[in-house]
BABA-571913 format. One record per residue: chain; residue in one letter; x, y, z of N, C-alpha, C, O, CB in turn. Coordinates in nm, 3 decimals, m for minus. Glycine has a CB too. Layout:
REM BABA-571913
+--------+---------+---------+---------+---------+---------+----------+---------+---------+---------+---------+---------+---------+---------+---------+----------+---------+
! cadena ! residuo !  n_east ! n_north !    n_up ! ca_east ! ca_north !   ca_up !  c_east ! c_north !    c_up !  o_east ! o_north !    o_up ! cb_east ! cb_north !   cb_up !
+--------+---------+---------+---------+---------+---------+----------+---------+---------+---------+---------+---------+---------+---------+---------+----------+---------+
!      A !       a !       X !       Y !       Z !       X !        Y !       Z !       X !       Y !       Z !       X !       Y !       Z !       X !        Y !       Z !
...
+--------+---------+---------+---------+---------+---------+----------+---------+---------+---------+---------+---------+---------+---------+---------+----------+---------+
This chain:
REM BABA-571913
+--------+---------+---------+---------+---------+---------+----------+---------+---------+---------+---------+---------+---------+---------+---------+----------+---------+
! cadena ! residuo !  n_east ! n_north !    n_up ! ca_east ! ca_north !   ca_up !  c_east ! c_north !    c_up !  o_east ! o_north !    o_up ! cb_east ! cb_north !   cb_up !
+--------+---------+---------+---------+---------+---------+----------+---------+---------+---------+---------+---------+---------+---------+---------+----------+---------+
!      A !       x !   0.085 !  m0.120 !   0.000 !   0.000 !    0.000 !   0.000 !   0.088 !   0.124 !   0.000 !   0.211 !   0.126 !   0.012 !  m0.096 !    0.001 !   0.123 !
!      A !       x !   0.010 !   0.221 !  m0.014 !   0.081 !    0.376 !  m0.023 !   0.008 !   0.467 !  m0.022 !  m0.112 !   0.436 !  m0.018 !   0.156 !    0.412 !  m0.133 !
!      A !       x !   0.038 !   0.598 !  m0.026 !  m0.051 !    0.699 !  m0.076 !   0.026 !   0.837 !  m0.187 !   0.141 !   0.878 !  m0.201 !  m0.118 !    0.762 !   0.072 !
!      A !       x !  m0.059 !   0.862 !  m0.227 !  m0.061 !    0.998 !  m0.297 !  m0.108 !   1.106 !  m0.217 !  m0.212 !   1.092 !  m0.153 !  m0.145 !    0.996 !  m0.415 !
!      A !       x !  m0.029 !   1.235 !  m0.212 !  m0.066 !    1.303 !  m0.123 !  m0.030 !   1.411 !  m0.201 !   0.076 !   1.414 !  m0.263 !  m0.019 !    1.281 !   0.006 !
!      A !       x !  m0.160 !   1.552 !  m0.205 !  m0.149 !    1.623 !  m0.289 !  m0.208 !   1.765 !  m0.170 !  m0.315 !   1.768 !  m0.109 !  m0.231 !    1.566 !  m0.436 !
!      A !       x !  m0.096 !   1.870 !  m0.167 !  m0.097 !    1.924 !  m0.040 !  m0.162 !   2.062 !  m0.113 !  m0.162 !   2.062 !  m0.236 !   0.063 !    1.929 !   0.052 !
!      A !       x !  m0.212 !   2.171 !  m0.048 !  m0.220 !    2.296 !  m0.061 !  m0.223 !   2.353 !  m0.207 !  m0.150 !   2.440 !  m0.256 !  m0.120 !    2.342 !   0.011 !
!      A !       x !  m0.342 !   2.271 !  m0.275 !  m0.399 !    2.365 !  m0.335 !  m0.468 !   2.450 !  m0.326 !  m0.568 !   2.434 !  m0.256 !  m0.430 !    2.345 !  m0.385 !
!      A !       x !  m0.441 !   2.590 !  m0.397 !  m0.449 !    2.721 !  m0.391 !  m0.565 !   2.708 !  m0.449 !  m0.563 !   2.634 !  m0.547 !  m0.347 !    2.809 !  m0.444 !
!      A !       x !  m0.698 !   2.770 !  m0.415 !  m0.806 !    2.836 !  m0.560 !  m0.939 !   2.954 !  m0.495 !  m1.010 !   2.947 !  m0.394 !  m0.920 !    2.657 !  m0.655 !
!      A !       x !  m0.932 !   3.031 !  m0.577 !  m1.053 !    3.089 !  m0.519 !  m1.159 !   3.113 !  m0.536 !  m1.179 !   3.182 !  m0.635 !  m1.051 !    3.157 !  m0.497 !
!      A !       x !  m1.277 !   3.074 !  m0.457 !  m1.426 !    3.035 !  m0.475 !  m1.509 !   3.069 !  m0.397 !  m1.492 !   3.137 !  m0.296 !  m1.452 !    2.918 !  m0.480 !
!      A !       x !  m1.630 !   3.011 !  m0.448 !  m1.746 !    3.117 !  m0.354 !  m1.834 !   3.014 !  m0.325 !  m1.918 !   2.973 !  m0.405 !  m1.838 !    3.262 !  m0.439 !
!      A !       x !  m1.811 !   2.958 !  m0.176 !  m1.864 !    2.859 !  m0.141 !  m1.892 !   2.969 !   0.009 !  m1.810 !   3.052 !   0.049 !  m1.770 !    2.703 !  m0.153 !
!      A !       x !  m2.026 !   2.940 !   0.069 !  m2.054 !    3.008 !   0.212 !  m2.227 !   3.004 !   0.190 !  m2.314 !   3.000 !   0.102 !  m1.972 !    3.197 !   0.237 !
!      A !       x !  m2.209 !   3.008 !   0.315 !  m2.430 !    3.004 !   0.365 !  m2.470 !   3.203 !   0.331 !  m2.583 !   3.246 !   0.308 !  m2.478 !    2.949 !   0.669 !
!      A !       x !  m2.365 !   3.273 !   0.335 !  m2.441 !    3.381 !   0.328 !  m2.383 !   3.459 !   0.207 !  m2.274 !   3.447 !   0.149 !  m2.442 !    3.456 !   0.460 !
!      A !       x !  m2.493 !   3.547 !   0.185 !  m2.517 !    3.580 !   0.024 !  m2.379 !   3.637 !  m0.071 !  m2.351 !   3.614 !  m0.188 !  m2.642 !    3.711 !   0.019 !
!      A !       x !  m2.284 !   3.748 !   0.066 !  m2.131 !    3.787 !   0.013 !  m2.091 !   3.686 !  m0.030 !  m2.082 !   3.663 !  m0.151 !  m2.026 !    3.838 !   0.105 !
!      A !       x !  m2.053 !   3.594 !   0.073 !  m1.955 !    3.511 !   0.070 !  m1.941 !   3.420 !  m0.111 !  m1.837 !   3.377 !  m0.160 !  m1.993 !    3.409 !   0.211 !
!      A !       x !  m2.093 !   3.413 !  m0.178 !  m2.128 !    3.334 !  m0.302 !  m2.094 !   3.428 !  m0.366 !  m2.047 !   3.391 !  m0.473 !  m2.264 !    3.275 !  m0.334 !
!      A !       x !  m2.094 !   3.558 !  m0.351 !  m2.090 !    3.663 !  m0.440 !  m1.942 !   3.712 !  m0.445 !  m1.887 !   3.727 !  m0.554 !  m2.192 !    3.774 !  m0.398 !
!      A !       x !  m1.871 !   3.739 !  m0.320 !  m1.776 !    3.791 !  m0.368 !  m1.681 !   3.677 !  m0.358 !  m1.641 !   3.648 !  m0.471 !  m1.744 !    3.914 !  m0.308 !
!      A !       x !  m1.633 !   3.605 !  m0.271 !  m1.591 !    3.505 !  m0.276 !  m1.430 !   3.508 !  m0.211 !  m1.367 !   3.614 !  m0.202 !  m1.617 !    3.468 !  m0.410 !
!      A !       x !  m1.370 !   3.363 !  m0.164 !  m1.260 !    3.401 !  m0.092 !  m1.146 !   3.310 !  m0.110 !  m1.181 !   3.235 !  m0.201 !  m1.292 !    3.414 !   0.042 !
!      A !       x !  m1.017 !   3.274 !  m0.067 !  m0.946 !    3.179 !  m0.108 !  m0.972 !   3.036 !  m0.009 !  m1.027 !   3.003 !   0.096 !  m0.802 !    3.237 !  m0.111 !
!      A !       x !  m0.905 !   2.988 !  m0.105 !  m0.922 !    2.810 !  m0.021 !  m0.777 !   2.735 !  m0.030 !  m0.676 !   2.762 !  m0.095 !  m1.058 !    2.678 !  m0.126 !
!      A !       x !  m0.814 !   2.615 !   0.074 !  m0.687 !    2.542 !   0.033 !  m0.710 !   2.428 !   0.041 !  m0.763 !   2.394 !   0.146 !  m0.571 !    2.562 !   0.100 !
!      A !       x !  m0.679 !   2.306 !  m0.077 !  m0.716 !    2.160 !  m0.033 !  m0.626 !   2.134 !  m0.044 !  m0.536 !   2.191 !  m0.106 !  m0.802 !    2.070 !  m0.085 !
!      A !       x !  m0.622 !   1.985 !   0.049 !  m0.484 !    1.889 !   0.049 !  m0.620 !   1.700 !   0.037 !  m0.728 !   1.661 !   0.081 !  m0.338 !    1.927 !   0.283 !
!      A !       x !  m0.532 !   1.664 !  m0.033 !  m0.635 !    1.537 !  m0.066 !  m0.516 !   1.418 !  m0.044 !  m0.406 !   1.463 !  m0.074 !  m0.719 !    1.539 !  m0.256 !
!      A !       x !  m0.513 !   1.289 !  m0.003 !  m0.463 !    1.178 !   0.045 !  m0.541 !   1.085 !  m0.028 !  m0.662 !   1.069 !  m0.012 !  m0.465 !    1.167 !   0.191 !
!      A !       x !  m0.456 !   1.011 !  m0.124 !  m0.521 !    0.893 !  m0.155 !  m0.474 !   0.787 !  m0.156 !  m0.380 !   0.799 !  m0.235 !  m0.565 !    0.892 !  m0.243 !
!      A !       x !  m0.475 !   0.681 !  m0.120 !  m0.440 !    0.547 !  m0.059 !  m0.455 !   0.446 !  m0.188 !  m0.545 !   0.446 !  m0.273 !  m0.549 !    0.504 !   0.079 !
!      A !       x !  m0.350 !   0.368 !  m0.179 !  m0.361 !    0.273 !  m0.313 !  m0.261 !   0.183 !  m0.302 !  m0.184 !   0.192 !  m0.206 !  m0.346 !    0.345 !  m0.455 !
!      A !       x !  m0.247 !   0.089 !  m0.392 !  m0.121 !   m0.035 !  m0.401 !  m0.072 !   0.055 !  m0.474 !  m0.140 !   0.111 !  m0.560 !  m0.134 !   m0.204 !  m0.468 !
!      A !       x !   0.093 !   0.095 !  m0.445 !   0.208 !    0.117 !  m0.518 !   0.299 !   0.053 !  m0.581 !   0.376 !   0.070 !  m0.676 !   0.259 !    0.160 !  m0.471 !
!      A !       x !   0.258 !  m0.058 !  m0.472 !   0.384 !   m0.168 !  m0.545 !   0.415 !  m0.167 !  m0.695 !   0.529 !  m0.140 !  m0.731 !   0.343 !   m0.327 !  m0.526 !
!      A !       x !   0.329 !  m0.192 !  m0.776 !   0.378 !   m0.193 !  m0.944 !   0.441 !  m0.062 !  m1.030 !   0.500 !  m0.069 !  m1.138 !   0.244 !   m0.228 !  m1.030 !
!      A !       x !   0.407 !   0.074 !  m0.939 !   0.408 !    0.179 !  m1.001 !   0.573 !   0.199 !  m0.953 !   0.661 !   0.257 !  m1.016 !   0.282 !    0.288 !  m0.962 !
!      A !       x !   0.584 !   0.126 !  m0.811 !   0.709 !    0.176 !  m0.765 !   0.826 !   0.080 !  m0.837 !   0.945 !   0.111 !  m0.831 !   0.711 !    0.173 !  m0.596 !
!      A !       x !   0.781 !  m0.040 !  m0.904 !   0.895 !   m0.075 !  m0.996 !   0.903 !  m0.061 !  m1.153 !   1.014 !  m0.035 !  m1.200 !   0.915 !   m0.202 !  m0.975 !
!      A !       x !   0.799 !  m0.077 !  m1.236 !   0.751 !   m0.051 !  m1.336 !   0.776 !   0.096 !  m1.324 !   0.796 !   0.121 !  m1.443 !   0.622 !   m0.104 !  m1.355 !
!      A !       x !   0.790 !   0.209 !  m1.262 !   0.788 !    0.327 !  m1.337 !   0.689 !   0.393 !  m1.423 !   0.737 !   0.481 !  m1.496 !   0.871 !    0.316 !  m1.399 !
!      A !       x !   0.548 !   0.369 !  m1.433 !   0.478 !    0.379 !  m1.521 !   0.350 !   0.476 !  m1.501 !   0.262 !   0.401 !  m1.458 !   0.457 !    0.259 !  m1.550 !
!      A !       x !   0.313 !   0.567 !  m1.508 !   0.220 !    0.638 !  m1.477 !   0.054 !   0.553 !  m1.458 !  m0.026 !   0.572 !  m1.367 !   0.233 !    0.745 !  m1.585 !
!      A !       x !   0.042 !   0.470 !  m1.557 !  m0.086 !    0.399 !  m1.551 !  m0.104 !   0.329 !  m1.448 !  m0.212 !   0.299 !  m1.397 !  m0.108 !    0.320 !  m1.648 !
!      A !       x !   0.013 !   0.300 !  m1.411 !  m0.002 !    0.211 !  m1.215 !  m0.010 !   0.269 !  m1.125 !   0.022 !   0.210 !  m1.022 !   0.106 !    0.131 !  m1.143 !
!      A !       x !  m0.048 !   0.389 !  m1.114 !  m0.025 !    0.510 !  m0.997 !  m0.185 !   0.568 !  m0.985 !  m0.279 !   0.552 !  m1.064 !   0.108 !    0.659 !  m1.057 !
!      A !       x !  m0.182 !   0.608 !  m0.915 !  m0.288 !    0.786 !  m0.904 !  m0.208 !   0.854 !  m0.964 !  m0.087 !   0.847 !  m0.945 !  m0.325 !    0.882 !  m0.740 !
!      A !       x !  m0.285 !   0.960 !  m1.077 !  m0.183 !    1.072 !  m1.125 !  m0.232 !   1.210 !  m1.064 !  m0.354 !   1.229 !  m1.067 !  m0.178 !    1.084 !  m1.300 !
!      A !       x !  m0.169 !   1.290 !  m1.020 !  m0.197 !    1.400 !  m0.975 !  m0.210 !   1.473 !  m1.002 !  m0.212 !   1.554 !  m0.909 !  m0.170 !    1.431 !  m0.933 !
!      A !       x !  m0.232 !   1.532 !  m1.136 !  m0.267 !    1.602 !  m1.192 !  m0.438 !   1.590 !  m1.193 !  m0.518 !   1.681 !  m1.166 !  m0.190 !    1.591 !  m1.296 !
!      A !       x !  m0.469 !   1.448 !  m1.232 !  m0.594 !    1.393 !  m1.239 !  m0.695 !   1.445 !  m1.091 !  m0.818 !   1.448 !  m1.101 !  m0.565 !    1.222 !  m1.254 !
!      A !       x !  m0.640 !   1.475 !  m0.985 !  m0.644 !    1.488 !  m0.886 !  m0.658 !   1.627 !  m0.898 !  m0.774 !   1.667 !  m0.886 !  m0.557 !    1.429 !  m0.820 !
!      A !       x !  m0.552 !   1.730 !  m0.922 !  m0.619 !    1.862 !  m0.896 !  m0.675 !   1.900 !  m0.987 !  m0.681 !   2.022 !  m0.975 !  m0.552 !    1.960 !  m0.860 !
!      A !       x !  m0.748 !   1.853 !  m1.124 !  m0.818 !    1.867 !  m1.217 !  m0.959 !   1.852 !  m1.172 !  m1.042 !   1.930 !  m1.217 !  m0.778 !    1.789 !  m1.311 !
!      A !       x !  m0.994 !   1.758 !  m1.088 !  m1.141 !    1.675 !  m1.008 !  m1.158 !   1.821 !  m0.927 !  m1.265 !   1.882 !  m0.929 !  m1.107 !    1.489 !  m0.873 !
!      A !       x !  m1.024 !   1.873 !  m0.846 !  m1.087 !    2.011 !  m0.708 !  m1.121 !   2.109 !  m0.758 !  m1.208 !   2.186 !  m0.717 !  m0.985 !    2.083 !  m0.595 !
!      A !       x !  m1.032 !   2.119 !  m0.890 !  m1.043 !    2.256 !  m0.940 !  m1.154 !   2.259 !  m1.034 !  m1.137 !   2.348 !  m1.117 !  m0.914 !    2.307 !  m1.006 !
!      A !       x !  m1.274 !   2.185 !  m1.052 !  m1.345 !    2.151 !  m1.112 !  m1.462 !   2.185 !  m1.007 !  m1.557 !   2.257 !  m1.037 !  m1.314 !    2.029 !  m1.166 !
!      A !       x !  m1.446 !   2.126 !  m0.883 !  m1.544 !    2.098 !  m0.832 !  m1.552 !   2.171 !  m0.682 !  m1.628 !   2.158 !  m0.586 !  m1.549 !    1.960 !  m0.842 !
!      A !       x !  m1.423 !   2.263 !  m0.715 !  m1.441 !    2.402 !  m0.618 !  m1.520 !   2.484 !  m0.704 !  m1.591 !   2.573 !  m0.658 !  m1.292 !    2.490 !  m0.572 !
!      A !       x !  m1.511 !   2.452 !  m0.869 !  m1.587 !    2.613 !  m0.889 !  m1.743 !   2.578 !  m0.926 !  m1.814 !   2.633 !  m1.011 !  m1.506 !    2.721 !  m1.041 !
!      A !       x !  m1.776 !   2.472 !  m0.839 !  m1.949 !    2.519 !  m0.787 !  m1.971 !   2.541 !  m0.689 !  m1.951 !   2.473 !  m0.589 !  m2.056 !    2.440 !  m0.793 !
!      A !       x !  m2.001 !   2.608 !  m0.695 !  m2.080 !    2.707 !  m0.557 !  m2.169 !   2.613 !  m0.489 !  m2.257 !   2.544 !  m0.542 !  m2.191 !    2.855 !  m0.611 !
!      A !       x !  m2.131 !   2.619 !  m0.340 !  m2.207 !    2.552 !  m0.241 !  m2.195 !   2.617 !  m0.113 !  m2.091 !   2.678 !  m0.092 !  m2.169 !    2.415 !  m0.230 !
!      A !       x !  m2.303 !   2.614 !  m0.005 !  m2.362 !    2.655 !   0.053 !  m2.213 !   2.618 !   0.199 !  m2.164 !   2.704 !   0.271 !  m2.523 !    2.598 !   0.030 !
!      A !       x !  m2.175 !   2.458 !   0.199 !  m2.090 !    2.413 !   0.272 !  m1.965 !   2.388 !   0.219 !  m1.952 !   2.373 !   0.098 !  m2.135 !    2.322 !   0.321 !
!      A !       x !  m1.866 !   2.381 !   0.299 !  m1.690 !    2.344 !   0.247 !  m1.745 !   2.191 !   0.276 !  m1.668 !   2.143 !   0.193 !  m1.509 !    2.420 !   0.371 !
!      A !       x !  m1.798 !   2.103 !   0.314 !  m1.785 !    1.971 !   0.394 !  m1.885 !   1.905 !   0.263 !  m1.855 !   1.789 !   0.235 !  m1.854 !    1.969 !   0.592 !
!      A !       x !  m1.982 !   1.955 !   0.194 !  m2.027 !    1.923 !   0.078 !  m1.940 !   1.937 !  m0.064 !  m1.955 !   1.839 !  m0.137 !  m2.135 !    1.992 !   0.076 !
!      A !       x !  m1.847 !   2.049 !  m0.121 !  m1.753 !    2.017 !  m0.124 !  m1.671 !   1.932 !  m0.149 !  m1.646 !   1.895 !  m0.264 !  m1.746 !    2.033 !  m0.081 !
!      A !       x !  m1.609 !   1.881 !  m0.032 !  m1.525 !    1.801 !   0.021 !  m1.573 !   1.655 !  m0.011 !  m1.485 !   1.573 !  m0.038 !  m1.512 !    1.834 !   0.163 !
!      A !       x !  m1.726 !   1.606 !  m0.010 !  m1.798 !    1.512 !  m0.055 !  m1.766 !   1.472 !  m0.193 !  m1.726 !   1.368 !  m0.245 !  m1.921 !    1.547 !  m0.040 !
!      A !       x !  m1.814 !   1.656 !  m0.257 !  m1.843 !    1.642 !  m0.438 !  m1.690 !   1.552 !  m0.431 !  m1.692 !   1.430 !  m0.441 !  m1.847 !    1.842 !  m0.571 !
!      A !       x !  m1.553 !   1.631 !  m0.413 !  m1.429 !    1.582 !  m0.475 !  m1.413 !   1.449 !  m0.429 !  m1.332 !   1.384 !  m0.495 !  m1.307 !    1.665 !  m0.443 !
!      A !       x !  m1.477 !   1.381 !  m0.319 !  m1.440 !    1.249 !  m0.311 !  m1.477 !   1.149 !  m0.392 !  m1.408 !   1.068 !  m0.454 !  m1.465 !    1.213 !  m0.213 !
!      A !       x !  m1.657 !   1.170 !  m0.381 !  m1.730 !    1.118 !  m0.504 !  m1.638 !   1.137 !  m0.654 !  m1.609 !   1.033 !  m0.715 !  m1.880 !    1.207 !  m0.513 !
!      A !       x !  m1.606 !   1.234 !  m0.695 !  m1.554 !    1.234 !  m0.778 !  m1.396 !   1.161 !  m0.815 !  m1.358 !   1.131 !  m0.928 !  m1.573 !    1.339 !  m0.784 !
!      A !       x !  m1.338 !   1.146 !  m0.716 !  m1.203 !    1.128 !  m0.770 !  m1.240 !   0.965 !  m0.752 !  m1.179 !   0.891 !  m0.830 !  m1.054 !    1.209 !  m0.677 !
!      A !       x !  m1.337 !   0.896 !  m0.655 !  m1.382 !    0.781 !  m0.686 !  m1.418 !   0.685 !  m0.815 !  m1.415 !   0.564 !  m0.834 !  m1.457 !    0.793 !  m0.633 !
!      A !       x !  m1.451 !   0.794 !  m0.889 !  m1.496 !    0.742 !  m1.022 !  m1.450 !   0.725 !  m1.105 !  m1.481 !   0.645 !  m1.194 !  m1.559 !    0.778 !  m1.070 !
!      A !       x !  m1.331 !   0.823 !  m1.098 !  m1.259 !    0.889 !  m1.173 !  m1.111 !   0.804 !  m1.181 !  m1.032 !   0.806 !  m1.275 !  m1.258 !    1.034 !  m1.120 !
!      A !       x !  m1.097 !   0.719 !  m1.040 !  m0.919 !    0.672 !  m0.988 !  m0.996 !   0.561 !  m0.907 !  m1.026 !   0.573 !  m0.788 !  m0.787 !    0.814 !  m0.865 !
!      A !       x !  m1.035 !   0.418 !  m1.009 !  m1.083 !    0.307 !  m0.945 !  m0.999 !   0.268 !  m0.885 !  m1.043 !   0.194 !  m0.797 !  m1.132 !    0.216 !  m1.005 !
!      A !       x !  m0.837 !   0.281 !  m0.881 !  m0.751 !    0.197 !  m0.796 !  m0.763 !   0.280 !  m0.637 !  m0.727 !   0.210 !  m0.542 !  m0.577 !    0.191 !  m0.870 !
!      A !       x !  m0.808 !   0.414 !  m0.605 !  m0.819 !    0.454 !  m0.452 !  m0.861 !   0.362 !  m0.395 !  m0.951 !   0.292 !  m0.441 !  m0.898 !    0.560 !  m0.411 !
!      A !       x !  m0.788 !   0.337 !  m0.249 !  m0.900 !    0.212 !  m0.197 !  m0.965 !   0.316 !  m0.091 !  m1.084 !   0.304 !  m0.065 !  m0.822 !    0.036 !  m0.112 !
!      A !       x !  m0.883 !   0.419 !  m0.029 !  m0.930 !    0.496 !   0.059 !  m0.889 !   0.653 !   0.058 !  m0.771 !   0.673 !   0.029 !  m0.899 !    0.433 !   0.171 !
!      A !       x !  m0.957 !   0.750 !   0.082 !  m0.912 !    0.885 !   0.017 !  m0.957 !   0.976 !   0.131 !  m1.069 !   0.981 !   0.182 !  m0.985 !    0.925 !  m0.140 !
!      A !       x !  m0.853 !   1.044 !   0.159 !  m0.928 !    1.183 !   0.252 !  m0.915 !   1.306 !   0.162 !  m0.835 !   1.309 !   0.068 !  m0.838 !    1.227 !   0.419 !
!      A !       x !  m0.998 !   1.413 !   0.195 !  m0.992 !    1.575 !   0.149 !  m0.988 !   1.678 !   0.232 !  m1.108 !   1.704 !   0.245 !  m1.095 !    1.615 !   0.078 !
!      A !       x !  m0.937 !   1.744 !   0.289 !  m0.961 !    1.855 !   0.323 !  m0.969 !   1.974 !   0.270 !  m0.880 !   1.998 !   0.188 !  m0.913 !    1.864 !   0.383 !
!      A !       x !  m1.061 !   2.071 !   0.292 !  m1.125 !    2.193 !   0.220 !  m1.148 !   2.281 !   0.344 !  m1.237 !   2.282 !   0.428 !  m1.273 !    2.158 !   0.129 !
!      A !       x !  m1.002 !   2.379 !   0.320 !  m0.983 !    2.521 !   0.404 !  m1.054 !   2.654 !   0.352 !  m1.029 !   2.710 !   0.245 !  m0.825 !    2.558 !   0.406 !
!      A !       x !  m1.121 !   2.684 !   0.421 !  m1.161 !    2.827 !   0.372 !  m1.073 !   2.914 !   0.472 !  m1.099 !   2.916 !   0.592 !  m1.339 !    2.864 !   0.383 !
!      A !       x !  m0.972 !   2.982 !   0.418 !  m0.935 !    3.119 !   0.462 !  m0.967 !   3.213 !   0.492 !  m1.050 !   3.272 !   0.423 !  m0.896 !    3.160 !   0.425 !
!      A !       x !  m0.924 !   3.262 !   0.591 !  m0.980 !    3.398 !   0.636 !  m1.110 !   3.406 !   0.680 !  m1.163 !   3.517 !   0.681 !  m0.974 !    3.492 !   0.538 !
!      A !       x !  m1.184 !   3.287 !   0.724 !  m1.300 !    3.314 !   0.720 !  m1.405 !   3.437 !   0.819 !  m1.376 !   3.493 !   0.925 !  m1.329 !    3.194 !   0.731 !
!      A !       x !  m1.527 !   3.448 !   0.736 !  m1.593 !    3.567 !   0.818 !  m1.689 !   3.529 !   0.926 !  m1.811 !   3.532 !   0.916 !  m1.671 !    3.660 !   0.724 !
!      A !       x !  m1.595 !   3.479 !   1.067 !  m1.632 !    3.497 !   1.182 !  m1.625 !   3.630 !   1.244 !  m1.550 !   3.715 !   1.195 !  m1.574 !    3.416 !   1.242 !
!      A !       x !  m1.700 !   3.657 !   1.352 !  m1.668 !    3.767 !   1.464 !  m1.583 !   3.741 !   1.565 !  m1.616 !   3.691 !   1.673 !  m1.778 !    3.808 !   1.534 !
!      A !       x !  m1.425 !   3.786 !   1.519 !  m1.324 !    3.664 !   1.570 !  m1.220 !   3.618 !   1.478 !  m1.249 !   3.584 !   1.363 !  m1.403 !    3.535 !   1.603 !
!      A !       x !  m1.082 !   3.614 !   1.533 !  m0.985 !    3.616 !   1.446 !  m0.940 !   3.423 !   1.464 !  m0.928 !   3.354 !   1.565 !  m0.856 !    3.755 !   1.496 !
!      A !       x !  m0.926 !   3.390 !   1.315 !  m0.974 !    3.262 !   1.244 !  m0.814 !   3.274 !   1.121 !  m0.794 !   3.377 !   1.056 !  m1.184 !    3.284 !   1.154 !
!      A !       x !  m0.761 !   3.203 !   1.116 !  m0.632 !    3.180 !   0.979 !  m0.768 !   3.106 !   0.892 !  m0.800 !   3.169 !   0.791 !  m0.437 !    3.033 !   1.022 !
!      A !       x !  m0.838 !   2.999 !   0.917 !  m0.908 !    2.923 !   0.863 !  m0.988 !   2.850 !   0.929 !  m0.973 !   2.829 !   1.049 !  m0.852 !    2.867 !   0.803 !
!      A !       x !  m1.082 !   2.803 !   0.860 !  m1.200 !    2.647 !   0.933 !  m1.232 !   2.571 !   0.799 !  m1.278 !   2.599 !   0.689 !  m1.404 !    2.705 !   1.024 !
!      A !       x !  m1.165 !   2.423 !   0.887 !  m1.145 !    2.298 !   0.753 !  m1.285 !   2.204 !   0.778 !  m1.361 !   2.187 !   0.874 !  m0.967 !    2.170 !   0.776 !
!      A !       x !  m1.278 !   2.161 !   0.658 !  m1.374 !    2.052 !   0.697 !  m1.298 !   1.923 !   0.610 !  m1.261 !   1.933 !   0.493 !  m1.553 !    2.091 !   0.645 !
!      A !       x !  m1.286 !   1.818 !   0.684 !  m1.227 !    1.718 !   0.623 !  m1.293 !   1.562 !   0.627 !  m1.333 !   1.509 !   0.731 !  m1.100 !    1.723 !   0.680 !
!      A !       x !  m1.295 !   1.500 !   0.490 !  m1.383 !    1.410 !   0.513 !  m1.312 !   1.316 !   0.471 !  m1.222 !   1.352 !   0.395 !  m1.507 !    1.421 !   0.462 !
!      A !       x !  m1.322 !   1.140 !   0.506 !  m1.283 !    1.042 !   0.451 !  m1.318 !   0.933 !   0.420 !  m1.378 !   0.872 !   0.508 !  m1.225 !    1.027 !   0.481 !
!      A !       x !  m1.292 !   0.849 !   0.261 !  m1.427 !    0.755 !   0.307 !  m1.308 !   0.628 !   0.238 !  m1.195 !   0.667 !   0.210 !  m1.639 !    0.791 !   0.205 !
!      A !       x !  m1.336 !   0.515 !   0.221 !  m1.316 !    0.401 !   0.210 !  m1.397 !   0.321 !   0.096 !  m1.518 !   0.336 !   0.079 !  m1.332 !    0.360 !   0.329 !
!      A !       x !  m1.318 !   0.240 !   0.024 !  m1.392 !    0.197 !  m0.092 !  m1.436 !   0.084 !  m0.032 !  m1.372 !   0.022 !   0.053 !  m1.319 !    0.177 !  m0.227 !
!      A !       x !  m1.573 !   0.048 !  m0.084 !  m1.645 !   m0.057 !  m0.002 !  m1.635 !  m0.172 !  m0.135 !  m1.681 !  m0.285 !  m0.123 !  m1.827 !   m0.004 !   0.063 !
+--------+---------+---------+---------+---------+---------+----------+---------+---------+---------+---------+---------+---------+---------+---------+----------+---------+
């Protein structure tokens, strides 16, 4: 086993429950973990035996720019997605940082991170 680990992507979107936040919109940061057999990729050399990561921030950056109400829905869409997308994941986490967020109250960020397991 192994993982792919794809840290601090940058993007900015308009995900929030209140009406600015969809409208004007703010930065984010995901980091996504995906779990898989390496073994063949790590001797073979071969991209087709791997998770590719690119494939990976193609799925966030896709599926940060719909607008949703929650970061933790989100965080769902890209799992669902990279599921479908990378049948070899056996297990995948996401996290989805919103920066700066607009509390009353000083905040760097609030993550929501989800993980699920291929059944």
């Amino acid at each position: 086993m192994g993982k792919i680990i794809v840290k601090g992507i940058k993007l900015y979107a308009f995900h929030g429950c209140h009406e600015e936040e969809q409208r004007i919109g703010t930065n984010y940061e995901v980091d996504v973990t995906a779990e898989t057999d390496l073994s063949l990729a790590s001797k073979s050399d071969r991209l087709d035996e791997t998770v590719d990561y690119v494939v990976i921030y193609d799925s966030v950056k896709a599926q940060m720019a719909i607008s949703s109400k929650l970061i933790e829905h989100v965080a769902k869409r890209i799992i669902d997605d990279l599921m479908v997308r990378i049948p070899m994941i056996t297990n995948i986490k996401v996290s989805v940082a919103k920066l700066n967020p607009p509390i009353k109250g000083v905040a760097d960020r609030v993550v929501a991170e989800l993980e699920e397991t291929r059944k």
